[in-house]
C-alpha positions in Angstrom: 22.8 14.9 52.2 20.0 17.3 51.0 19.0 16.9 47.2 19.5 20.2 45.0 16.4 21.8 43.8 17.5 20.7 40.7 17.7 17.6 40.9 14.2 17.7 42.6 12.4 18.9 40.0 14.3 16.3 37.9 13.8 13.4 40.4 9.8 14.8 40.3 9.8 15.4 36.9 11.0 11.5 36.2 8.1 10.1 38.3 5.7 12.1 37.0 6.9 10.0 33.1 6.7 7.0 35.0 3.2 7.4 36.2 1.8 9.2 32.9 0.1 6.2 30.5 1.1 5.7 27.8 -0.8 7.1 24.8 -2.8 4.7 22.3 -1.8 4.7 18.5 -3.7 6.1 16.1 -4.0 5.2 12.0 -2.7 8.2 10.8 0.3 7.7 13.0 0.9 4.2 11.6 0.3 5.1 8.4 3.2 7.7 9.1 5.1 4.8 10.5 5.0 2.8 7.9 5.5 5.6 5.0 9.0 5.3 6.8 9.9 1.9 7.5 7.8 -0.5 5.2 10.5 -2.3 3.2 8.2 -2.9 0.0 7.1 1.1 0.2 11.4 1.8 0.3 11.9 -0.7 -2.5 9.8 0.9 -4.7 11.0 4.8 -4.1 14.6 2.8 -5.0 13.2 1.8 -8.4 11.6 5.2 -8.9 15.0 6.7 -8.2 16.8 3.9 -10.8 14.1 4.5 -12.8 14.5 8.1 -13.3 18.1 8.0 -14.3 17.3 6.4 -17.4 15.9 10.1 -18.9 20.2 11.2 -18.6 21.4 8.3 -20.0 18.5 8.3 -22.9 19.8 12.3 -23.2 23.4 10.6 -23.6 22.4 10.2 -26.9 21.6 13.5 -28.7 24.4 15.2 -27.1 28.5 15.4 -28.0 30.5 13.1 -27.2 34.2 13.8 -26.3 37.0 11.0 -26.6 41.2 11.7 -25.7 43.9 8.9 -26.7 47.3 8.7 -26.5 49.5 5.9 -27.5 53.4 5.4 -27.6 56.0 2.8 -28.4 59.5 1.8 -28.5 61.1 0.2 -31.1 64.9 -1.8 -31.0 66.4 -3.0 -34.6 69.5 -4.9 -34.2 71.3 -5.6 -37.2 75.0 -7.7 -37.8 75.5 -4.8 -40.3 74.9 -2.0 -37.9 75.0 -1.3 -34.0 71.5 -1.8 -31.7 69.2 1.1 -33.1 66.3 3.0 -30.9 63.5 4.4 -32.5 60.2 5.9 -30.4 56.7 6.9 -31.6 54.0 8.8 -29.7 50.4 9.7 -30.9 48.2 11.8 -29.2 44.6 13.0 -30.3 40.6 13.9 -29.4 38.2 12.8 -31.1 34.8 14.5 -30.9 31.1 13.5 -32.8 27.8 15.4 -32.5 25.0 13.3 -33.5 22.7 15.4 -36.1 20.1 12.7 -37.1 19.6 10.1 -34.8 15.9 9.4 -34.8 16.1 5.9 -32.7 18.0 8.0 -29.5 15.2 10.8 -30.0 12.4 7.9 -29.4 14.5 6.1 -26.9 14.3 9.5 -24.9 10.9 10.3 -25.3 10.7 6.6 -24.1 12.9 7.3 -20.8 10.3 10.3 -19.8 7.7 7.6 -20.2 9.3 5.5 -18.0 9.4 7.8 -15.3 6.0 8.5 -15.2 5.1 4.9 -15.3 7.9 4.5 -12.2 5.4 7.2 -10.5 2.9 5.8 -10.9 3.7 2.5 -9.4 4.9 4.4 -6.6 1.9 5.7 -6.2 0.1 2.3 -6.1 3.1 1.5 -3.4 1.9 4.3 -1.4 -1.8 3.1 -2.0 -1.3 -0.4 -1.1 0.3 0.3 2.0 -2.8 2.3 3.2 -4.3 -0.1 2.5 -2.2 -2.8 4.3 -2.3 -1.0 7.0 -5.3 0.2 7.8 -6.5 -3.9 7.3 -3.9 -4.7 9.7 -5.1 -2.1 12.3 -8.6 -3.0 12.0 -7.8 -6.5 12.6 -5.8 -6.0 15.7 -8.9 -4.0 16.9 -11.2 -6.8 15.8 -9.0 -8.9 17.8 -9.4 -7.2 20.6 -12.7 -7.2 20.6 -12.7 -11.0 20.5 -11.1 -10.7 23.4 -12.7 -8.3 25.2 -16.0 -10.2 24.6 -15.0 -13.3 25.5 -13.9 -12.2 28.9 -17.2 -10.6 29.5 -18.4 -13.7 28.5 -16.5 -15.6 31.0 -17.7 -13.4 33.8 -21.3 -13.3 32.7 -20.8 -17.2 32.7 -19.1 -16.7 35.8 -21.8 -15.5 37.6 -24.8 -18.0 36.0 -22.4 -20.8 36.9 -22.3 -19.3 41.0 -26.3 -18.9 40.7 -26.8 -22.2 39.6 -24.4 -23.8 42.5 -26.6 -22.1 45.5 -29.5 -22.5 43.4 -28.9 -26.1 43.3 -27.3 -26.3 47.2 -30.9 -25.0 48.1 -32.9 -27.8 46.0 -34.4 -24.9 43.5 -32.2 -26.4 40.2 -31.0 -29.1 39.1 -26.9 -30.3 38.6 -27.5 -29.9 34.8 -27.8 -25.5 35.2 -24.5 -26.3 37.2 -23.0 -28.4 34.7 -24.0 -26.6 31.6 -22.6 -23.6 32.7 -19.5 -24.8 33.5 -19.2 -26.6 30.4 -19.9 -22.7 28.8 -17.3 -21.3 31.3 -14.6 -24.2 30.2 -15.7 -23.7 26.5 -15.3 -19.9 26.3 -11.7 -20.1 28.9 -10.6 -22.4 25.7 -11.6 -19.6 22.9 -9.8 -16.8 25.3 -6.4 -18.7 24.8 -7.4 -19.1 21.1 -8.5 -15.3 20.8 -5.2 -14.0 22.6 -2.9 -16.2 20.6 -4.8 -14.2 17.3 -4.5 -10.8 19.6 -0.3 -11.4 19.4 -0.3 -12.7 16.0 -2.4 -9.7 15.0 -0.1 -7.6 16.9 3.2 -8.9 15.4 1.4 -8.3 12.1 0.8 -4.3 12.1 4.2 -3.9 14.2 6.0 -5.6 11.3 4.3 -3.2 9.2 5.3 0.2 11.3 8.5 -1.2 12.2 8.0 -0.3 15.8 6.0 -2.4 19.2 2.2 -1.9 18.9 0.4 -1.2 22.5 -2.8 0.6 22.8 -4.6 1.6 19.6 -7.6 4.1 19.1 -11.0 2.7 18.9 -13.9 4.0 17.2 -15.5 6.6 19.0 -19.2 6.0 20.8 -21.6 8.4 19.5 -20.7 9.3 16.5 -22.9 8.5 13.1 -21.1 7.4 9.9 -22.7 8.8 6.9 -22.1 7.3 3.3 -20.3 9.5 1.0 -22.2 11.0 -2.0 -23.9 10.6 -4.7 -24.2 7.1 -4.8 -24.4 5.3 -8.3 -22.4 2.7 -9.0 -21.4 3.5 -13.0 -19.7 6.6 -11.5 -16.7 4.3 -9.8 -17.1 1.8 -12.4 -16.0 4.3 -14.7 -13.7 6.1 -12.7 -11.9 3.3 -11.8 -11.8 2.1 -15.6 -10.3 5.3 -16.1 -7.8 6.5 -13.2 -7.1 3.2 -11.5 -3.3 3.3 -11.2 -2.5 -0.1 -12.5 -4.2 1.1 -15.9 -2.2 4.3 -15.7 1.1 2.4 -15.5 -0.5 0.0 -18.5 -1.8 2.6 -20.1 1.7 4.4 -20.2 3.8 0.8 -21.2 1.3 0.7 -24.4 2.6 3.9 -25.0 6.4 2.6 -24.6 6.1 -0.1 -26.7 4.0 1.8 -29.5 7.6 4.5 -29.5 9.2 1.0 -30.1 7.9 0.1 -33.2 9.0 3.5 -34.5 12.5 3.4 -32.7 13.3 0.2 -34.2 11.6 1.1 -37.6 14.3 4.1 -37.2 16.8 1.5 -38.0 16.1 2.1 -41.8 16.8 5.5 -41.7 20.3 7.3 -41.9 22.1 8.7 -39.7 23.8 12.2 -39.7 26.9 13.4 -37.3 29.3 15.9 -36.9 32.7 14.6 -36.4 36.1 15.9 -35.6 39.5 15.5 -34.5 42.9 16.7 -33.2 46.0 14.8 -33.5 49.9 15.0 -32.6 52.5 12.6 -33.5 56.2 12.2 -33.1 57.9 9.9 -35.0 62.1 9.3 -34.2 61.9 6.4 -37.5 61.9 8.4 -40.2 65.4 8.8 -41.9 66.5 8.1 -38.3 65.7 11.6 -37.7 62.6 12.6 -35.5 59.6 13.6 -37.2 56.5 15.8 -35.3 52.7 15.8 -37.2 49.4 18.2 -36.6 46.4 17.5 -37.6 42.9 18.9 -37.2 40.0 17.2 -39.3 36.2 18.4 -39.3 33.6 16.8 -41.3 29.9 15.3 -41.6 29.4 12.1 -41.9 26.5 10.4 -43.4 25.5 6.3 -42.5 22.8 4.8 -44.7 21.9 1.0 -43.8 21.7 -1.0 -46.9 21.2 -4.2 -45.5 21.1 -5.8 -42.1 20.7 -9.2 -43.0 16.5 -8.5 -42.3 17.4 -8.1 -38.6 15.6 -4.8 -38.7 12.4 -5.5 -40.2 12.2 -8.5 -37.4 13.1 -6.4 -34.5 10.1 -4.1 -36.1 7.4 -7.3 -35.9 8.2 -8.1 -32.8 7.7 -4.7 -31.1 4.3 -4.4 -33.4 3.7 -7.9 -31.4 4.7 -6.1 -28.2 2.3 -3.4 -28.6 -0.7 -5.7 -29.4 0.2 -7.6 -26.2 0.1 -4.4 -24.5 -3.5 -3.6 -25.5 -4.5 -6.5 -24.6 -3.1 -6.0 -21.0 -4.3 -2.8 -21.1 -7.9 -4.1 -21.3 -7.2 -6.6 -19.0 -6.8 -4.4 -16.6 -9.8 -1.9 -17.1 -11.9 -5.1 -17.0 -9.9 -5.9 -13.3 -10.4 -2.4 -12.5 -14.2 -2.6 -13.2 -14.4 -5.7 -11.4 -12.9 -4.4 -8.4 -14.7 -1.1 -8.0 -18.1 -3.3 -8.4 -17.1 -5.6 -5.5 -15.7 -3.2 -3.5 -18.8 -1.1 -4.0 -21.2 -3.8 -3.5 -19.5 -4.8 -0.3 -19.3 -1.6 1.2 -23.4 -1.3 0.3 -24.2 -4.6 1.8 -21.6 -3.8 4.5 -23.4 -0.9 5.6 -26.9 -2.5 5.3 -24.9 -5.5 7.8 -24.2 -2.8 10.4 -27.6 -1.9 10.8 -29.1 -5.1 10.6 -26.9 -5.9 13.7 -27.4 -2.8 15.4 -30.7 -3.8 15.3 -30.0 -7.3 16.5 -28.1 -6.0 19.4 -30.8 -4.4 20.9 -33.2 -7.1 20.1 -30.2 -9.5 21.9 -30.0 -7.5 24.7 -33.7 -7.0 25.6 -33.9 -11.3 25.0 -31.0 -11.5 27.5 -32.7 -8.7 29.9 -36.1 -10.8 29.5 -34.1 -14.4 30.2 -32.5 -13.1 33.3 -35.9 -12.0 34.8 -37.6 -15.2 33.5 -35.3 -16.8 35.2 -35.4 -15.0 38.2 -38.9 -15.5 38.3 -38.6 -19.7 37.8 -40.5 -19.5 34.1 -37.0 -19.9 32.5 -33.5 -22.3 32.9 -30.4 -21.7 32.9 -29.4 -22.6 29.6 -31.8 -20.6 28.0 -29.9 -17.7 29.7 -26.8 -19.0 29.0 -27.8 -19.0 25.0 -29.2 -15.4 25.5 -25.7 -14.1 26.4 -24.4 -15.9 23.7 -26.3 -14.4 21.4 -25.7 -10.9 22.5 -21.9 -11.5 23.0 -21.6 -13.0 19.4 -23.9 -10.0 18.2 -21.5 -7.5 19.6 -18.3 -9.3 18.6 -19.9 -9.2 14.5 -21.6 -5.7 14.9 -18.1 -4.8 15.1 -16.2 -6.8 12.7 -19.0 -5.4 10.3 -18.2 -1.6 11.2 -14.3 -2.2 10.4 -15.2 -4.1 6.9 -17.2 -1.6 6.4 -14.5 1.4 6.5 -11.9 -0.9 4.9 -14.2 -1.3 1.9 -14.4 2.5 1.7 -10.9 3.0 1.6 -11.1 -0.2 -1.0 -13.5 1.6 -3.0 -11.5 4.7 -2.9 -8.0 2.9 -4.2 -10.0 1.1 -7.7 -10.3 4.7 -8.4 -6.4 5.7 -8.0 -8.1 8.2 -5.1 -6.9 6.5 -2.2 -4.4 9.0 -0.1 -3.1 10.7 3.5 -6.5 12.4 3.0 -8.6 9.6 2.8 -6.6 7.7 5.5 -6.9 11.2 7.6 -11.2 11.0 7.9 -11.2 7.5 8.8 -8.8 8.0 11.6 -11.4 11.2 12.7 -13.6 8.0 13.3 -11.0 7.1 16.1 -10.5 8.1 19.7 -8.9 6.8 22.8 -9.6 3.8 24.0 -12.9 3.3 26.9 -12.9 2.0 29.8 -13.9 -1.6 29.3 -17.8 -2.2 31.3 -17.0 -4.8 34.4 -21.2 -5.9 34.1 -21.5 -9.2 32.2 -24.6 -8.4 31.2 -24.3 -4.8 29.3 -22.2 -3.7 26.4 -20.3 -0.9 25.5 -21.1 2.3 24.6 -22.4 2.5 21.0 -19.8 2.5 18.0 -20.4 4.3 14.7 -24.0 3.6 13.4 -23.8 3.4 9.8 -26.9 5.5 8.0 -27.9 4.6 4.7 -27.5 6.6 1.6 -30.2 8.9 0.5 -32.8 8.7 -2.0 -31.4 8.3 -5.9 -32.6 7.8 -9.3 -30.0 4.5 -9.4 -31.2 1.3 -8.3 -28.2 0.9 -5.7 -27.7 3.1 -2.6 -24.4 2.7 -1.4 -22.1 6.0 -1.9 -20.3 6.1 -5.2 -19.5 9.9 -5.9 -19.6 11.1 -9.3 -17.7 10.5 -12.5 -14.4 12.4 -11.5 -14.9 13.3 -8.1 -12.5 12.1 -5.3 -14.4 9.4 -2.8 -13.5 10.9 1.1 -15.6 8.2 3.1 -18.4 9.3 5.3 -18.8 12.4 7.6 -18.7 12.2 10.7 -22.0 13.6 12.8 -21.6 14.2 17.2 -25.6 13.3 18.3 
């Protein structure tokens, strides 16, 4: 039996899926990922949410309040004078009270509004942290990879000395020693694959636990392009800024606040306080003069509470919130001093990060040209094999640093960014611009891949340091990103 055309095209259309590779992941998109199922990121939006119900229940208490009760009973008298008498009694009545002067809910309030924007806040260092998380996690899978990746091109260049040395020594020109030191390189660098593509999984698990989905192909940075450091670049302007706007001094910053409202609020406990109360009431009565009895009432009034004496309960709840607050300065400095700390190391590493990309850069072509020399050498009978064995070596372990040092050097941007509070999509968004698919991986033992990122250092300024700071107040965005 003849297909339909439509089930043609759909038969067509299936194969077609089946044959199409799959595409690599990106930051962004596991950044995205993970802005949806990390649990720590959830667990704070919970809090936040908790958190901002505390502004109602703080409002609870400057508004009316609103109280029904009704009560009845039943009452038998049995006398040996008098027959089995019934008597019934029911009471109904709301009560209602408008607080008029209650300065200890008016702080508690003010306090609950605090409270939210400190919840924010943390949320906000949630968010940041995750980036952060994240992006180290991606960078380490690709570094990973990269271990890998070397290693086998290791193996093969290894490979090939090992199958040079064996005719060279079947035809008397070299000795069993080229033959057994590269095998002993072959066995040696087979023993660090299994090592590297145990890491390769364990790095994998890592960012899939993290985007709560499997991890396959990810982007790699793209060959050809030139990282420039962002500007200006002193290193006072993110000291202060993170001193400043670093989001774990926010949140202090707004607790000092808190507990400075709590001296006051319990201070309040001296003062009076001032509501308007009222009430409406029915009862019915059957015990009176055994004849039933029905009672209105309606009452409104002010009533005035003075506290004469608490037994000094006050005036200690008073010392220790005072204590409270001068805790909470000192936290508060704390953390400037943290904040400080961290935007100088973060700085610093991303300056002597960048200056370690180019020193390798440099060393990889020098590695390659020694490598390029040692082959001919060799070729030639002026060198052995082991000094071409070390040659690759050299080159391969070059390569395999020169890129470790181009991801530390983006993750201490994004590191730099977040001691300043700074650190968003945005910021994650111009790193991933850094990213493309992945390349074909080079089958010749003896090249390398196509260039990474070169990082360029900062310009000329009238600081001592180079490395990009922008100024006080500015947003850091990383570097921009140059085609040749």
């Amino acid at each position: 039996m003849n297909a339909t055309p439509t089930l043609k095209t759909l038969a067509a259309a299936l194969c077609l899926t089946a044959a199409s590779p799959s595409f690599a992941l990106d930051l962004m998109q596991a950044w995205r990922a993970a802005l949806t199922n990390d649990a720590q990121l959830a667990s704070a939006r919970s809090q936040l949410q908790a958190t901002r119900e505390r502004v109602p229940q703080a409002r609870a208490g400057l508004l009316p309040s609103v109280n029904a009760s009704a009560a009845m009973s039943r009452q038998n008298i049995d006398t040996n004078v008098s027959p089995t008498r019934h008597f019934t009694a029911e009471n109904y009545g709301i009560q209602a009270s408008y607080p008029l002067l209650r300065l200890q809910n008016v702080e508690a309030f003010e306090q609950s509004k605090l409270q939210v924007a400190a919840g924010e806040a943390q949320l906000a260092q949630a968010e940041q942290d995750l980036a952060l998380r994240v992006s180290q996690a991606y960078f380490d899978l690709l570094a990973a990879q990269d271990n890998v990746d070397t290693l086998r091109s290791q193996m093969r260049a290894i490979s090939e000395q090992l199958e040079s040395a064996k005719r060279n020594f079947e035809v008397g020109t070299a000795t069993i020693t080229d033959q057994q030191e590269a095998q002993a390189r072959f066995d040696l660098a087979a023993a660090q694959e299994i090592a590297a593509n145990n890491e390769l999984e364990v790095r994998r698990a890592a960012l899939a636990q993290l985007i709560g989905q499997p991890v396959g192909e990810l982007d790699e940075l793209r060959p050809g392009l030139t990282l420039e450091a962002p500007q200006p670049a002193r290193e006072s302007d993110w000291v202060q800024n993170a001193r400043d706007n670093n989001l774990l001094v926010q949140q202090q910053r707004v607790a000092t606040e808190i507990a400075k409202r709590e001296i006051d609020r319990q201070r309040f406990g001296h003062y009076p306080t001032v509501d308007v109360v009222g009430s409406l009431g029915r009862s019915e009565n059957s015990a009176f003069n055994f004849v039933g009895v029905r009672t209105h009432s309606a009452v409104v009034g002010v009533q005035l509470s003075v506290p004469l004496y608490a037994g000094g309960g006050i005036d200690a709840r008073v010392r220790e919130a005072a204590a409270l607050h001068d805790r909470s300065l000192s936290d508060l400095e704390n953390l400037r001093r943290q904040a400080e700390q961290s935007a100088r190391q973060a700085y610093l590493g991303l300056n002597s990060g960048l200056a370690q990309v180019r020193a390798l850069e440099a060393a990889e072509r020098s590695s390659r040209l020694a490598l390029e020399s040692n082959l001919l050498g060799y070729q030639v009978g002026v060198r052995i094999n082991i000094d071409v064995l070390n040659a690759q070596q050299q080159l391969f372990t070059t390569q395999r640093d020169l890129a470790r040092a181009r991801y530390d050097a983006l993750l201490n941007v994004l590191r730099l960014q977040a001691t300043t509070g700074a650190l968003d999509e945005g910021d994650v968004a111009q790193v991933n611009a850094l990213l493309g698919p992945p390349q074909p991986k080079s089958s010749d033992a003896g090249t390398t891949p196509a260039p990474a990122p070169v990082a360029q250092p900062a310009p000329e300024s009238n600081s001592k340091a180079n490395p990009p700071v922008p100024a006080r107040g500015a947003l850091p965005r990383g570097g921009r990103v140059t085609k040749p």
